[in-house]
C-alpha positions in Angstrom: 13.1 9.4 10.2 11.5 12.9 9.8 8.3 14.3 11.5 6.6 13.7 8.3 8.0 10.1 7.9 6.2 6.8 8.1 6.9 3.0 8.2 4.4 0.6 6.7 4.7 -3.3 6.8 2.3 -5.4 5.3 1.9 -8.9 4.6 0.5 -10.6 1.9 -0.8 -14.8 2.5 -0.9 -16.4 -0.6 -2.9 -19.6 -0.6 -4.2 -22.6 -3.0 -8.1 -22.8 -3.4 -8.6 -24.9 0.2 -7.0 -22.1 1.9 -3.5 -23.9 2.2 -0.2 -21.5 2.2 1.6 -21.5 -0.8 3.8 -18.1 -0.3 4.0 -14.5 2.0 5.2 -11.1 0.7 5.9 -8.6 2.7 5.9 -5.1 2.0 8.0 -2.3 3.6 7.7 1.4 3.1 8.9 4.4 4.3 7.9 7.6 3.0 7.6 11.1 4.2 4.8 13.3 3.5 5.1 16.6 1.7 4.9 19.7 3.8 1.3 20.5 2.0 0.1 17.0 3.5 -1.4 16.0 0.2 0.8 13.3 -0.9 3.5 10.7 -0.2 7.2 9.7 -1.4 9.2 6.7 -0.7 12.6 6.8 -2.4 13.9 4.8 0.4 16.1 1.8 -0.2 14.8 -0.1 2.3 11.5 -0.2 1.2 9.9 -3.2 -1.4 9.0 -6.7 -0.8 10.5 -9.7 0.3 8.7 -13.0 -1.1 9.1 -16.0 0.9 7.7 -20.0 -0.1 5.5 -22.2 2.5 9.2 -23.1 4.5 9.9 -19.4 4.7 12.9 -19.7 2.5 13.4 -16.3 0.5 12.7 -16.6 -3.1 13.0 -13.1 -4.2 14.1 -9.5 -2.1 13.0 -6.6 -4.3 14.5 -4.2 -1.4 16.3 -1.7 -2.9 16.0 -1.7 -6.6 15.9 2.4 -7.0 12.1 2.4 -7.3 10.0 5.0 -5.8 6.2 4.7 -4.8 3.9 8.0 -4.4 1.1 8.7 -2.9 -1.5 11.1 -2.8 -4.3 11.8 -0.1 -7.9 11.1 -1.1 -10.9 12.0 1.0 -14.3 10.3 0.9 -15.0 9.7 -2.4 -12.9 11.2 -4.1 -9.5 10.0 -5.2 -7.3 12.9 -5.7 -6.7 11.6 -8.9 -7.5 12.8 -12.4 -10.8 11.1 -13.9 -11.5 9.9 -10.4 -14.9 7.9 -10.1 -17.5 10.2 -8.4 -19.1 9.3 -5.2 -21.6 6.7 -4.2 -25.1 8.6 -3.8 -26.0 7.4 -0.4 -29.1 7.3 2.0 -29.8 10.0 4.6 -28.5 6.6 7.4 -25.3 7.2 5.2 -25.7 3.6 3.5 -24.7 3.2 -0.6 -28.1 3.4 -2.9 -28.3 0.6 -5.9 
């Protein structure tokens, strides 16, 4: 992995409506950031998701499947993205008006 490289796992709990499991995904990434800093690229074939039933059999491995993911830096509000949503006006103690 590079200076600029990163590896993310996450994992999702899927339940039923009284809070029993019904499934996990987990999520793997690795990207590397650009030299700017401002955004993100996983081309990696490790990265995806790996989706797993309530005996932790696998039911689906979406690893490798020559998707990429980007990302791009945001800053408080603001989302780096065109047509972003503007910023909460907020209180001088910093807390959102309604």
């Amino acid at each position: 992995m590079s200076e600029r490289g990163a590896h993310f796992t996450g994992v999702q709990l899927h339940t039923d409506t009284a809070g029993a499991l019904l499934s996990t995904v987990e999520i793997d990434a690795y990207a590397v950031e650009s030299e700017d800093r401002l955004t993100l690229l996983d081309k990696d074939s490790r990265s995806g998701s790996i989706v797993r039933d309530v005996a932790d059999t696998v039911v689906a491995d979406l690893r490798g499947n020559g998707l990429s993911a980007t990302g791009v830096r945001m800053g408080t509000g603001v989302s780096g993205l065109p047509g972003g949503i503007p910023p909460l006006a907020t209180t001088e103690a910093g807390a959102p008006t309604t």
